[in-house]
SERO-4910 file (N, C-alpha, C, O; in steps of 0.05 Angstrom, whole numbers):
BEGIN
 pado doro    nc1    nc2    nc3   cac1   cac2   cac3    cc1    cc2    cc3    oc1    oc2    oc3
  Unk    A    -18   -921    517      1   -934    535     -4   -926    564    -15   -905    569
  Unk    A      3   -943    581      2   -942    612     20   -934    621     38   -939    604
  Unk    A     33   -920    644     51   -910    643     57   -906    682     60   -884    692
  Unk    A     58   -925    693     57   -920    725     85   -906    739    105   -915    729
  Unk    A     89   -888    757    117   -885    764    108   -880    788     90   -866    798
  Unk    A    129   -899    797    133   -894    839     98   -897    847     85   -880    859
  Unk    A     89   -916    839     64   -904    849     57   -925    883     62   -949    886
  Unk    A     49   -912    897     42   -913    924      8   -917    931     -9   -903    920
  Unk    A      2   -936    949    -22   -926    963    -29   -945    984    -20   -967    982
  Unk    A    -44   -939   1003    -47   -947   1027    -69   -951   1036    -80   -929   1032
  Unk    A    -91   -971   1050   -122   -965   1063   -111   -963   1089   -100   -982   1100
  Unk    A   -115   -936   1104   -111   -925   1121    -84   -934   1129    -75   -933   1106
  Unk    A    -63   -943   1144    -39   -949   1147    -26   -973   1137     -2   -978   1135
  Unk    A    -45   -984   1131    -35  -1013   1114    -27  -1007   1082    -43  -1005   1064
  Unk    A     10  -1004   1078     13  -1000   1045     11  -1034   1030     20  -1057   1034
  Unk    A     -4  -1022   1015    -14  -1038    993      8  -1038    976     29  -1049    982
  Unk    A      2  -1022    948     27  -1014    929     54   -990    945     54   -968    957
  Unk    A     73  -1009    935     91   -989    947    116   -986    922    132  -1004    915
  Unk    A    116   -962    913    130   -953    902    131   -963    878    154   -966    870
  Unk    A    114   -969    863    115   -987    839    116   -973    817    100   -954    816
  Unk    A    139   -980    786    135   -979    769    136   -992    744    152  -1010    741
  Unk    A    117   -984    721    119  -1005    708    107   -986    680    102   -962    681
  Unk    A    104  -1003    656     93   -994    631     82  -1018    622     92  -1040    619
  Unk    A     51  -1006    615     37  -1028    603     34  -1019    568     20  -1000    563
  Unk    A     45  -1031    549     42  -1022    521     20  -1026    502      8  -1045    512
  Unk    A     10  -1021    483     -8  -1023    471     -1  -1051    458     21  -1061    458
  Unk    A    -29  -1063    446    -38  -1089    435    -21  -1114    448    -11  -1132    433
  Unk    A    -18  -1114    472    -10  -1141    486    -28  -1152    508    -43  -1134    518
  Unk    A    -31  -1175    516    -40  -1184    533    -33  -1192    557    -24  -1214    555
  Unk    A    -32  -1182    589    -17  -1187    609    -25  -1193    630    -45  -1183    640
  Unk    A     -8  -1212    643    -22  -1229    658    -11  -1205    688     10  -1191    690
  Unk    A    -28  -1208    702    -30  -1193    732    -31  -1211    752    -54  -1219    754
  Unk    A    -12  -1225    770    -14  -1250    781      3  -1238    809     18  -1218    808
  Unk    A     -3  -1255    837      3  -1247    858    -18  -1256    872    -41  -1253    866
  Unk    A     -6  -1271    896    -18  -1276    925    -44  -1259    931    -43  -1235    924
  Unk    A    -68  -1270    945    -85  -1244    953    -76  -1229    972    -64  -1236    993
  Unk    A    -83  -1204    963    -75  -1181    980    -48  -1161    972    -39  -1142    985
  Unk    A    -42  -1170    952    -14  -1160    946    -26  -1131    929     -8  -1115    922
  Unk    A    -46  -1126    925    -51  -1102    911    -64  -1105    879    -56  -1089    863
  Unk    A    -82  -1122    871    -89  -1125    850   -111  -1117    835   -113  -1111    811
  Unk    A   -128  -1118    853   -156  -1102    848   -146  -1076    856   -158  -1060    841
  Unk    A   -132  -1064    870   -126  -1043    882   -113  -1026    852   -122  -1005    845
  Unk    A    -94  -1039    839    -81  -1021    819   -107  -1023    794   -110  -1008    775
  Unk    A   -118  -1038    800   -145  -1037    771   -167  -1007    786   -176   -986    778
  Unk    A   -169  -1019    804   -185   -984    811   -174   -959    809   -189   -939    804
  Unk    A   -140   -955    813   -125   -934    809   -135   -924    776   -145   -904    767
  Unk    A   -126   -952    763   -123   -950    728   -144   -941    719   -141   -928    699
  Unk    A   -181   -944    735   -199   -939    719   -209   -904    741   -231   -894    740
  Unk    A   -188   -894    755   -204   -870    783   -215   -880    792   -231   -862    796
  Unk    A   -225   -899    804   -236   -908    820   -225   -899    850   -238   -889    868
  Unk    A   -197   -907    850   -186   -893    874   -163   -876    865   -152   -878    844
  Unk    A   -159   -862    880   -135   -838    872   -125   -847    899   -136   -859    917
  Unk    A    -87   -831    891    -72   -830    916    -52   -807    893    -48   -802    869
  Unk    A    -41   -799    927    -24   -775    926      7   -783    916     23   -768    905
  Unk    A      9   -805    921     36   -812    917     43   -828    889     33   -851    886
  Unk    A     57   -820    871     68   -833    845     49   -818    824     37   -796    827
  Unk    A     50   -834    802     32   -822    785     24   -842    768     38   -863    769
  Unk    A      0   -842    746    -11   -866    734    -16   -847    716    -29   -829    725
  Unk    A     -4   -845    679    -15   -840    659    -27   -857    644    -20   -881    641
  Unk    A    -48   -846    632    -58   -873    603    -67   -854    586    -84   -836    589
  Unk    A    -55   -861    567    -60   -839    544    -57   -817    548    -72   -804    533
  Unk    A    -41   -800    564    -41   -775    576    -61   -765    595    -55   -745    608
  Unk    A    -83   -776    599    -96   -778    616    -90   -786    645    -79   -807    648
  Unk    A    -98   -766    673    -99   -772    691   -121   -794    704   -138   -782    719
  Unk    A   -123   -813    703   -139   -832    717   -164   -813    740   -188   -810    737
  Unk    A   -155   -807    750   -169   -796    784   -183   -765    763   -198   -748    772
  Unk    A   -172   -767    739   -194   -738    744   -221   -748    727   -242   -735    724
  Unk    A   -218   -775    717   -245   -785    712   -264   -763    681   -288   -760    679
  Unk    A   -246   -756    666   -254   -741    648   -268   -759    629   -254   -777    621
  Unk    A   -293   -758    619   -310   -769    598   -297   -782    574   -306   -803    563
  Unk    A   -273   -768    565   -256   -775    539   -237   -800    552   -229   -817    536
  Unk    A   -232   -802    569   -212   -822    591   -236   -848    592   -233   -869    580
  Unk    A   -258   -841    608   -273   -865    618   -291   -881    592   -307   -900    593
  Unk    A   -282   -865    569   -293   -876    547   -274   -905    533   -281   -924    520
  Unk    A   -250   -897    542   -222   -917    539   -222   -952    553   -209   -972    545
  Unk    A   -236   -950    570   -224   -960    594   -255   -976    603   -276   -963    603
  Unk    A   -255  -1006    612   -269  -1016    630   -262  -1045    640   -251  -1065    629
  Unk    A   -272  -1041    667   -267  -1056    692   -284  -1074    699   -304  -1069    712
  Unk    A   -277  -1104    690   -295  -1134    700   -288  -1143    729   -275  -1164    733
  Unk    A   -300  -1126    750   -284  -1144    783   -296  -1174    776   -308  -1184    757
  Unk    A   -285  -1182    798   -286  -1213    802   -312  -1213    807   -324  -1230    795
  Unk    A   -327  -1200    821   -350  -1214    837   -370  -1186    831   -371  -1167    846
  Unk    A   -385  -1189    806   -399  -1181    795   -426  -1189    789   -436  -1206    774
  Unk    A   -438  -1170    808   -473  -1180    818   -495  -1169    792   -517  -1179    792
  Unk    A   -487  -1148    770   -504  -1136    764   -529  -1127    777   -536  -1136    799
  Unk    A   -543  -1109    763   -566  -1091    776   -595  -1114    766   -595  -1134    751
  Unk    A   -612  -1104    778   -641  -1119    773   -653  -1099    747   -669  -1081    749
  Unk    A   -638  -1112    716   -652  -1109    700   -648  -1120    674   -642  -1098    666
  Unk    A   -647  -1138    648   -640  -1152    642   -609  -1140    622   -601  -1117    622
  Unk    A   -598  -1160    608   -577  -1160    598   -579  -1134    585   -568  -1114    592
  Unk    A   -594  -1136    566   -589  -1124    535   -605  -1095    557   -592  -1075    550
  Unk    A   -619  -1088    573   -625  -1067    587   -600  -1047    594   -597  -1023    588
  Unk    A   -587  -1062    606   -557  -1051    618   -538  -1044    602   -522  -1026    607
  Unk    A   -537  -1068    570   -520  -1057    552   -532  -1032    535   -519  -1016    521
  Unk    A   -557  -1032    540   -562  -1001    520   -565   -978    543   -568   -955    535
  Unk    A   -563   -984    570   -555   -964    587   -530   -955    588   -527   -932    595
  Unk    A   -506   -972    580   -481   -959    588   -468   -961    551   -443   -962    552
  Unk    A   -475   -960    534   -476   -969    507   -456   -940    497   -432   -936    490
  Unk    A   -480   -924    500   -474   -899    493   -440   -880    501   -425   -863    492
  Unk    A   -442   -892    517   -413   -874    533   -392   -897    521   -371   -885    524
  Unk    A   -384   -921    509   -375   -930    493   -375   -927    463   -389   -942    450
  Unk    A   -356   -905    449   -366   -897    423   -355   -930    399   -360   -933    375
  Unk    A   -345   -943    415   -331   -971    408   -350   -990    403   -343  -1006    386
  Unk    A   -377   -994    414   -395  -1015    418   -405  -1034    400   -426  -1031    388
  Unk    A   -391  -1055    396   -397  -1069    379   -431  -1082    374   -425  -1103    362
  Unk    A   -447  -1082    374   -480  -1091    378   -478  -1119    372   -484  -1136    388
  Unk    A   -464  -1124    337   -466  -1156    328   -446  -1163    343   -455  -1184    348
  Unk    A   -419  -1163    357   -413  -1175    364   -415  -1180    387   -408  -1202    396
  Unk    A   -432  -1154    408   -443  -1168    430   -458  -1194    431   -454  -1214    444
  Unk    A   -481  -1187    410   -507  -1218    408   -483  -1244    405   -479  -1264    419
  Unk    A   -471  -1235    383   -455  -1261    377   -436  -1277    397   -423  -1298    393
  Unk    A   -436  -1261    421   -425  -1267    442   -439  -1287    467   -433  -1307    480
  Unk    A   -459  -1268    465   -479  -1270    490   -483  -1305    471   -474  -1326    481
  Unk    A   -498  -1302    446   -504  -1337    443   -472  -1350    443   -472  -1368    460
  Unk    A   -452  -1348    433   -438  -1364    441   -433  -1374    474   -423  -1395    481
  Unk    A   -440  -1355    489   -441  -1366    509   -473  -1380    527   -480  -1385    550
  Unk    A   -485  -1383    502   -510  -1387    510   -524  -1368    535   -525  -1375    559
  Unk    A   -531  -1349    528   -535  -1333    552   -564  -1312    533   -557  -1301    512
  Unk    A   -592  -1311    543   -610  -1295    543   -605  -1273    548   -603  -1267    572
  Unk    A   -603  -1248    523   -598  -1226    532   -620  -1215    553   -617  -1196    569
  Unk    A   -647  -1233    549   -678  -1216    557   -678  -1223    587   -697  -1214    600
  Unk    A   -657  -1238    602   -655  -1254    626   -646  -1226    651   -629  -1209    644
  Unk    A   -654  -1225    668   -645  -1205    683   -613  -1223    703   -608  -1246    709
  Unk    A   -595  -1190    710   -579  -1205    725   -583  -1220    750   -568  -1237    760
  Unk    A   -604  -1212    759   -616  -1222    787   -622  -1244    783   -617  -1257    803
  Unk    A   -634  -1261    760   -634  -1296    758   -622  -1298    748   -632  -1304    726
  Unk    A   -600  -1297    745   -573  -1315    731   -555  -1335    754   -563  -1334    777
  Unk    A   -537  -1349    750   -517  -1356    769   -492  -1342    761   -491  -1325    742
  Unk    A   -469  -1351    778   -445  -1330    776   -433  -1339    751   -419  -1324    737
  Unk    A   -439  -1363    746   -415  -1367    724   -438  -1342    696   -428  -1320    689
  Unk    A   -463  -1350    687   -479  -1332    669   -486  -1306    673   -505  -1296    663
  Unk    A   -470  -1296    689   -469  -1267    712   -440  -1263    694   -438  -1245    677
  Unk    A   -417  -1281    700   -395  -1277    698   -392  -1278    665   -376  -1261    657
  Unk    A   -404  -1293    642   -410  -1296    615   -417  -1275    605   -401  -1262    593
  Unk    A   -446  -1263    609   -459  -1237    606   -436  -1211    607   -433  -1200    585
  Unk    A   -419  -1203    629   -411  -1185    634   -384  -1189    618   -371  -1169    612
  Unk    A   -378  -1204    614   -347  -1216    599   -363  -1200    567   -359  -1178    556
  Unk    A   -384  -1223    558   -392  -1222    525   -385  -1183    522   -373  -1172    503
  Unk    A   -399  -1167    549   -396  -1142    536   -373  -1120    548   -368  -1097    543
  Unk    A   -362  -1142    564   -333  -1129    567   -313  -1127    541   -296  -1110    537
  Unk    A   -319  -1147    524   -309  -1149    500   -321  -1134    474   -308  -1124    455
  Unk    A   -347  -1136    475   -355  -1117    448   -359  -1093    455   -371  -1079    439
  Unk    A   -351  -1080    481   -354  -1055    486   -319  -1039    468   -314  -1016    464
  Unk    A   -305  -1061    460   -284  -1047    447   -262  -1023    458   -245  -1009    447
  Unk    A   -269  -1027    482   -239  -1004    492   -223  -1006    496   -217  -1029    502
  Unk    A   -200   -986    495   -178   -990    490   -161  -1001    504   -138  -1007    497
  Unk    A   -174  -1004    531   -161  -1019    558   -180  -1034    573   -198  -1024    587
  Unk    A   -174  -1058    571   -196  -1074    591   -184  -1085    617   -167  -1102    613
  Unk    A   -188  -1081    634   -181  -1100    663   -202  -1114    672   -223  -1104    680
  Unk    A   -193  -1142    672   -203  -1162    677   -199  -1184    704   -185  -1204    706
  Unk    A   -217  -1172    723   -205  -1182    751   -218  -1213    756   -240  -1218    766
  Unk    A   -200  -1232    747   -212  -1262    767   -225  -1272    738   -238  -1292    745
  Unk    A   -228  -1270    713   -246  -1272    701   -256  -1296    698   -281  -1296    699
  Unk    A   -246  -1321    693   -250  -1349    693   -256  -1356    722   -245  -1376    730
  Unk    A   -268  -1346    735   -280  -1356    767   -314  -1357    753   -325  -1342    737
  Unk    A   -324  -1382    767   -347  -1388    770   -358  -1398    737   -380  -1405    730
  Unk    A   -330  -1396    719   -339  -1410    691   -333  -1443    696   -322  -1454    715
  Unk    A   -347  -1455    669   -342  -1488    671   -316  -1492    656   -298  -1475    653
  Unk    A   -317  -1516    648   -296  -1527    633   -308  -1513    612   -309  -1489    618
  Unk    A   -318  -1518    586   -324  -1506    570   -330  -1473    565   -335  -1464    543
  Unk    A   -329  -1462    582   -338  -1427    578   -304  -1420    582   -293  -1401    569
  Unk    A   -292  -1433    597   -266  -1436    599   -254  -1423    582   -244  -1401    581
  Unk    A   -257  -1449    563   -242  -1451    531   -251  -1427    512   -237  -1413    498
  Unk    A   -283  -1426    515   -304  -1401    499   -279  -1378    505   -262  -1368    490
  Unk    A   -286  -1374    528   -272  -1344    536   -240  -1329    526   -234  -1305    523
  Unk    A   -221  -1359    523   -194  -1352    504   -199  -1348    485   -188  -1329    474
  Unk    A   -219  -1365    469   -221  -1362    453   -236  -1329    436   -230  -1316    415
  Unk    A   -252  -1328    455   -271  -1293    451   -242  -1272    461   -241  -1249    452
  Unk    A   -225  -1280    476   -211  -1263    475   -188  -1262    449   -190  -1244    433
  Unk    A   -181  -1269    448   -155  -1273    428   -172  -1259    404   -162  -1240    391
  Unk    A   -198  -1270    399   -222  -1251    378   -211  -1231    377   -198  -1222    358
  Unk    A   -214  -1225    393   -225  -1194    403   -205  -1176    403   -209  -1152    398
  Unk    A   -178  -1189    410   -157  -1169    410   -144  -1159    385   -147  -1171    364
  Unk    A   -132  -1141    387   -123  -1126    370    -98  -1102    369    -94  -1093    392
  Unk    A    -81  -1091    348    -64  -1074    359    -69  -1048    371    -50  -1033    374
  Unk    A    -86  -1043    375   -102  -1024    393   -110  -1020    415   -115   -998    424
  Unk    A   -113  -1043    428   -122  -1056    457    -96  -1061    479    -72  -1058    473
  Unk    A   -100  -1065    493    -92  -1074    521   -109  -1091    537   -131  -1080    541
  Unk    A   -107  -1108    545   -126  -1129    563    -97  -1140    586    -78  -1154    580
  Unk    A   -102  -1130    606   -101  -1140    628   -117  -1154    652   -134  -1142    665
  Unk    A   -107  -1183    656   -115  -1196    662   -114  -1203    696    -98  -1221    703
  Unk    A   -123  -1197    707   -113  -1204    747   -124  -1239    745   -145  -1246    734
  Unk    A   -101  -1258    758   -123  -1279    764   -103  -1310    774    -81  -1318    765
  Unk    A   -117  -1320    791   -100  -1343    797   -101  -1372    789    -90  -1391    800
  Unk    A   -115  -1371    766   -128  -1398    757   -106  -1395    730   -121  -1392    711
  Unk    A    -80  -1395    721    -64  -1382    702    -72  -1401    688    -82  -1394    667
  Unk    A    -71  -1432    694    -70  -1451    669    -94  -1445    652    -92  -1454    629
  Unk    A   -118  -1432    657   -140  -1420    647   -135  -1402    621   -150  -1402    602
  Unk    A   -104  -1382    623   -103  -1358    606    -68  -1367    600    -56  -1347    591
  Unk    A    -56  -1382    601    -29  -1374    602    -22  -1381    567     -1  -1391    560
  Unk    A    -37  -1377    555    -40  -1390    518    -40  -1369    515    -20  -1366    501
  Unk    A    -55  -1337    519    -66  -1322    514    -38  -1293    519    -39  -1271    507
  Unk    A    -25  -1298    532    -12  -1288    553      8  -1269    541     29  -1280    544
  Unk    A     12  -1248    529     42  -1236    514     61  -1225    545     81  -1217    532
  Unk    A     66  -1222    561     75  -1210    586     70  -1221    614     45  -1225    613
  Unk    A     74  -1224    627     66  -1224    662     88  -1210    679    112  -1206    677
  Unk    A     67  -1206    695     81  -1180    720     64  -1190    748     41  -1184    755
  Unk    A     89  -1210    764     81  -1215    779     87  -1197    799    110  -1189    799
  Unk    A     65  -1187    823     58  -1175    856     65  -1185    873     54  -1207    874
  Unk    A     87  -1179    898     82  -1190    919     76  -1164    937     73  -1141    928
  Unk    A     74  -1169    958     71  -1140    989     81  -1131    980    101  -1145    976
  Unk    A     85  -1098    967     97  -1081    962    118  -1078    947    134  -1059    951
  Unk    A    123  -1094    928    147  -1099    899    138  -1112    879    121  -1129    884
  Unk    A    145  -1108    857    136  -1117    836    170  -1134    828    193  -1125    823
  Unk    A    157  -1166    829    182  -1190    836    184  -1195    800    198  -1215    793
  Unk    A    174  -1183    784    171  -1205    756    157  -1187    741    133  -1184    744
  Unk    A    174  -1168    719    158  -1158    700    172  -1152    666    183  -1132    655
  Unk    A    165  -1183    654    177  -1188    624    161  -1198    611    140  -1209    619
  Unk    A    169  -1194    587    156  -1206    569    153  -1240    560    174  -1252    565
  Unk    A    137  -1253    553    134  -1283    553    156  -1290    532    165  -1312    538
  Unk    A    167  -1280    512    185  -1283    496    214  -1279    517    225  -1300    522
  Unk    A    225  -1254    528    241  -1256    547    241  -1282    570    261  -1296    571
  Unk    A    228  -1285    581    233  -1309    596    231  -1324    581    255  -1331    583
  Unk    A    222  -1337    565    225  -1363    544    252  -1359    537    264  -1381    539
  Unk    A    268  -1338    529    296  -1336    532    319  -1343    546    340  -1354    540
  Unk    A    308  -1334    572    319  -1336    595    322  -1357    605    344  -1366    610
  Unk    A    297  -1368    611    293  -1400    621    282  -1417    602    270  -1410    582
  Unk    A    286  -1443    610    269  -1466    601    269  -1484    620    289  -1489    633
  Unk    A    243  -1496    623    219  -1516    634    221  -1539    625    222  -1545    602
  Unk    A    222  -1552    645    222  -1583    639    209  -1596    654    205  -1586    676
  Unk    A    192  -1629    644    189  -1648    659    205  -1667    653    207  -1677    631
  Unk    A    218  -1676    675    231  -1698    663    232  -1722    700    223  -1717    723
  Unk    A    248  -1745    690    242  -1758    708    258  -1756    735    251  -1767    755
  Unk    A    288  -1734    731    297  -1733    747    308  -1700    740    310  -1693    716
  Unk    A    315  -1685    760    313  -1655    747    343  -1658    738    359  -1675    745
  Unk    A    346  -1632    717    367  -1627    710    395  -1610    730    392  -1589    743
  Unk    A    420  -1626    725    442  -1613    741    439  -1574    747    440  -1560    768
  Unk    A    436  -1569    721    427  -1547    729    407  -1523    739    409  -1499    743
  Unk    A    392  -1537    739    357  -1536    749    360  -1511    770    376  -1514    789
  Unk    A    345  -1488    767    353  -1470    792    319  -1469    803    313  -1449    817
  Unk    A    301  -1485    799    286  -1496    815    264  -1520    802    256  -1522    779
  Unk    A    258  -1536    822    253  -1558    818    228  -1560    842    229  -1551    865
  Unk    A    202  -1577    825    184  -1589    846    166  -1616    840    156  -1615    817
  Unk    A    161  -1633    850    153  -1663    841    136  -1655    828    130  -1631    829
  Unk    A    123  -1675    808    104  -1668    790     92  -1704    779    105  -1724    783
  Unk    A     73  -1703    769     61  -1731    755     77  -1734    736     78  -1720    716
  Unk    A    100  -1764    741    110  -1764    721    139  -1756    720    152  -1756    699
  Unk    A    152  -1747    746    183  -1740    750    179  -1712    771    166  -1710    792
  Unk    A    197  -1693    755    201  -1670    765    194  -1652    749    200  -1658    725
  Unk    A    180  -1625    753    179  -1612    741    211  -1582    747    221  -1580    770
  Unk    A    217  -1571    732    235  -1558    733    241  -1525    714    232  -1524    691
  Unk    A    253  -1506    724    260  -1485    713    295  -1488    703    300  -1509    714
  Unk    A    315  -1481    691    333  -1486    686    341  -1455    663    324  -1441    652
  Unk    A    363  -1451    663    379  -1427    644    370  -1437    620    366  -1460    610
  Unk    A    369  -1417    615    354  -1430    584    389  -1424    562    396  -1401    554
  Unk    A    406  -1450    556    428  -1448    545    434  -1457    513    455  -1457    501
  Unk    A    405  -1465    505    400  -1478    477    395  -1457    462    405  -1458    440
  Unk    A    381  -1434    467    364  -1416    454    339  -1432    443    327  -1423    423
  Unk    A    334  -1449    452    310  -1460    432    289  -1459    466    293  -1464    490
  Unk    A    264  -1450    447    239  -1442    470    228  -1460    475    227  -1478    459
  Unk    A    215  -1465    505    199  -1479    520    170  -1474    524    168  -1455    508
  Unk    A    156  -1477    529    131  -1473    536    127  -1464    560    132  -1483    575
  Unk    A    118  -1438    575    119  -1425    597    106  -1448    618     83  -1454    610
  Unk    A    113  -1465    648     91  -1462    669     85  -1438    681    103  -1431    696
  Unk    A     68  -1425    680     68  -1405    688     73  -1408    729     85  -1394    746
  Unk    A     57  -1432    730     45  -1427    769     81  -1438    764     94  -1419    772
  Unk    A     92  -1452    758    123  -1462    771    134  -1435    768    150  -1428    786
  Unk    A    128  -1418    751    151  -1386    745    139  -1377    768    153  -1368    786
  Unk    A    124  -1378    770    107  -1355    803    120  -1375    826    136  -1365    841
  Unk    A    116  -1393    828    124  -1407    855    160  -1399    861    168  -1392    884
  Unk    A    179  -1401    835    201  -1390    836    205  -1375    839    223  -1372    856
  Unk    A    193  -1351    826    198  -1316    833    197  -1313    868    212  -1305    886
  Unk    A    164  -1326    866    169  -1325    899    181  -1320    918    184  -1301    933
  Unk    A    197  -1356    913    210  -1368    932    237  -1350    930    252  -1359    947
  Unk    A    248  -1329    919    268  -1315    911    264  -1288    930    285  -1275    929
  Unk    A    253  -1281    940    237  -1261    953    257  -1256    982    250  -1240    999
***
């Protein structure tokens, strides 16, 4: 389990996270969503030591993040968005960092890499971003740890790797895992989704479970919004809308209309 309290940090006078807390639980999937700049890559570097700060605290598994202990960094790995790899080929790099993953799946890496049609023998230096972005995904997933953060991940994929990638994820998960997700393309992941915790400047505006808000609210399109609608925005086809959810019977999340609302509440 994840376990953040009051946590704080700043690049030189500019606060990023301010005061944030939260708990991320085992075997769910969560969406990490927020404006750029609100702190998103920022709390994925906290989660993996990457950066430390003095203020709050970040447990995972009892482990301190920032002290970067071997038994900790064996848990835990980080897909940024914009991921160049080194000049040497796929399957090179996966038996370079292989080992410090006692998790490493082998068949289900290959079986990855071809589902996404991708040459393990191909170096990262000739690939493009989207088979840059395939490659490092296929072994973000058979590396098997217990916490994955996944920054931007569906950037630079097609329509089809799109679909591959829910699909390799949902695979892959299990009650063991954690996969958090950073990313603004939601209609991409919002199938996949058990939680979201939306970021703005320094507060955390939105943090429930996808069953809780399906509670809470319900979503509509319809042609003209409903009397009670506590937010509403045109859409193909009428209005799209948020409303009290007073039936108990569930809706299907928009996710970008729940973010545009939280927002606008701010």
């Amino acid at each position: 389990m994840i376990q953040i309290d009051n946590l704080s940090f700043a690049y030189s006078r500019e606060m990023v996270l301010d005061n944030i807390t939260s708990t991320f639980a085992t075997g769910r999937i969560y969406g990490l969503l927020g404006a750029n700049g609100v702190g998103k890559s920022t709390l994925f570097k906290i989660l993996c030591g990457l950066l430390t700060t003095k203020y709050g605290s970040v447990s995972i598994d009892g482990f301190n993040p920032g002290n970067r202990q071997p038994s900790f960094l064996s848990k835990v790995f980080y897909v940024p968005e914009d991921f160049e790899g080194p000049d040497v080929t796929i399957n090179a790099y996966a038996n370079g960092i292989a080992p410090f993953y006692p998790n490493f799946d082998r068949e289900m890496f290959e079986k990855l890499l071809a589902d996404f049609e991708i040459d393990a023998k191909r170096k990262f230096t000739k690939l493009s971003l989207g088979q840059r972005k395939r490659a490092i995904l296929a072994l973000a997933l058979a590396l098997k740890t217990e916490y994955l953060f996944l920054d931007e991940p569906t950037n630079g994929l097609d329509i089809p790797s799109k679909a591959d990638f829910r699909r390799m994820v949902a695979a892959a998960m299990d009650e063991n895992r954690t996969i958090i997700i950073s990313t603004h393309q939601v209609r991409d992941v919002e199938n996949l989704l058990d939680h979201i915790m939306i970021l703005s400047k320094r507060a955390v505006l939105l943090d429930k479970s996808v069953s809780d808000i399906q509670q809470e609210y319900c979503f509509n399109i319809s042609v003209t919004a409903p009397a009670d609608a506590v937010y509403v925005e045109p859409g193909l086809g009428g209005c799209c809308s948020i409303s009290p959810n007073n039936t108990g019977e569930e809706s299907r999340i928009n996710i970008e209309l729940l973010f545009n609302y939280i927002n606008s509440k701010k």
